[in-house]
N, C-alpha and C positions, 0 to 999 in steps of 0.2 A: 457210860463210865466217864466221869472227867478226867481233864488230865492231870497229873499228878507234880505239882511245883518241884516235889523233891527231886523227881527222875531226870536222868541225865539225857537223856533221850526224846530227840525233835525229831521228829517225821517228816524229809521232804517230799513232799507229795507236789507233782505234777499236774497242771488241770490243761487238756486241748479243748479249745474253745472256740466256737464257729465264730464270722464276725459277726455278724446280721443278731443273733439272739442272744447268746449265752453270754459274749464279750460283755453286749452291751449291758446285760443282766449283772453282772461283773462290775463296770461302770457304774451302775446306779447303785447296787450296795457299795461302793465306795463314795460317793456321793450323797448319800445318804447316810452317812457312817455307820453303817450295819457294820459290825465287827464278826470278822471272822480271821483264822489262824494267817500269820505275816509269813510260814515256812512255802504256802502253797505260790508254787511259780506257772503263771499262764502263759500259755502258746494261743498267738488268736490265730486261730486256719478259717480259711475263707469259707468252706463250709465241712459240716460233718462228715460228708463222705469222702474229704479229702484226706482223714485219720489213717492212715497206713500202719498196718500193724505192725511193722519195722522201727515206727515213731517210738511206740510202747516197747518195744525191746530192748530200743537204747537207750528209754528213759529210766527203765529199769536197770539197766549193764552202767547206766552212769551213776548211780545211787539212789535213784529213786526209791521213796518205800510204798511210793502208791501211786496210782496213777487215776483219773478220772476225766472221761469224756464228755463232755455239754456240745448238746447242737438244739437244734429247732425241735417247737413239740411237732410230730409228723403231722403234714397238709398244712403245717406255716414254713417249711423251707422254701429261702429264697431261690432255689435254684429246684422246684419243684417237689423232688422226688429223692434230693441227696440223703437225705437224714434215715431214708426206707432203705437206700443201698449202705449205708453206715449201721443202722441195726444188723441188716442179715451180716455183714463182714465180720462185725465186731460181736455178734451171738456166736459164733462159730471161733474166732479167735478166741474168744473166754475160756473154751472147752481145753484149745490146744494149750494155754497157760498151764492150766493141771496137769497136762502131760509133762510141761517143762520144769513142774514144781512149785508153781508159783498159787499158794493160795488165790482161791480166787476170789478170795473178800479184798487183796489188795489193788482188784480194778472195780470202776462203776461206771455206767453209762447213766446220765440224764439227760432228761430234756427241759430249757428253761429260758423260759421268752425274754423279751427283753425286759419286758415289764415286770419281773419277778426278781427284784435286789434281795427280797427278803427269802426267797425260796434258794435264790443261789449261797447266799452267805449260812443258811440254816444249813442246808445242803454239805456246806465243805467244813462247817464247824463238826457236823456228826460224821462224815469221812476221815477226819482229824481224829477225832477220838477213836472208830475203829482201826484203823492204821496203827495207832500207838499203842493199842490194845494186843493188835498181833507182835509189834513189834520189829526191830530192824530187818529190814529184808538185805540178805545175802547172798541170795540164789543165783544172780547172774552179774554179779558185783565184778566190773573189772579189775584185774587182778595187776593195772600196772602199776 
């Protein structure tokens, strides 16, 4: 579904992004002028398994309307083995979203090397769209 010029409604979507792959994945679609949505704001984390799922709570509690993790394809982390302990964390936190209410189309996990500008910016164009598709997320919206 594209997105819709007339609607008042922009999606801040959040992207945590390892250094080593996805940042730089990130870097070369920008570099490359791959266009993708200007609302998505990056975290570079030194690697995937350093994503805390308290990360995603607040980014939702701050206004987030979506959130999306990039790290290494598994058996290219630079730090071995982080991106296997960042799957099993964040498969399990996905679950407990739905308990807290939070659709769970408004998180995504990928993996995206560095060498993939076009897989990253395709990647956060179509998260773009489902994000706006569900709509503003209010569920742990601070209230101050």
């Amino acid at each position: 579904m594209p997105l819709n010029p007339n609607s008042s409604f922009t999606p801040l979507i959040v992207a945590f992004c390892c250094n080593w792959c996805s940042y730089a994945g990130a870097d070369l679609a920008g570099t490359s002028r791959l266009n993708y949505p200007a609302q998505i704001k990056i975290i570079k984390v030194p690697c995937s398994c350093r994503i805390d799922p308290m990360f995603v709570l607040r980014a939702f509690q701050k206004g987030a309307d979506g959130v999306i993790l990039c790290g290494c394809h598994p058996g290219d982390c630079h730090y071995s083995t982080g991106n296997y302990y960042a799957r099993r964390r964040i498969t399990l936190f996905f679950s407990m979203l739905e308990y807290l209410g939070i659709e769970k189309e408004r998180t995504h996990l990928e993996w995206v090397s560095a060498a993939e500008g076009n897989k990253f910016a395709s990647t956060m164009r179509k998260f773009t769209e489902q994000i706006h598709a569900l709509g503003k997320n209010e569920r742990l919206e601070d209230i101050r």
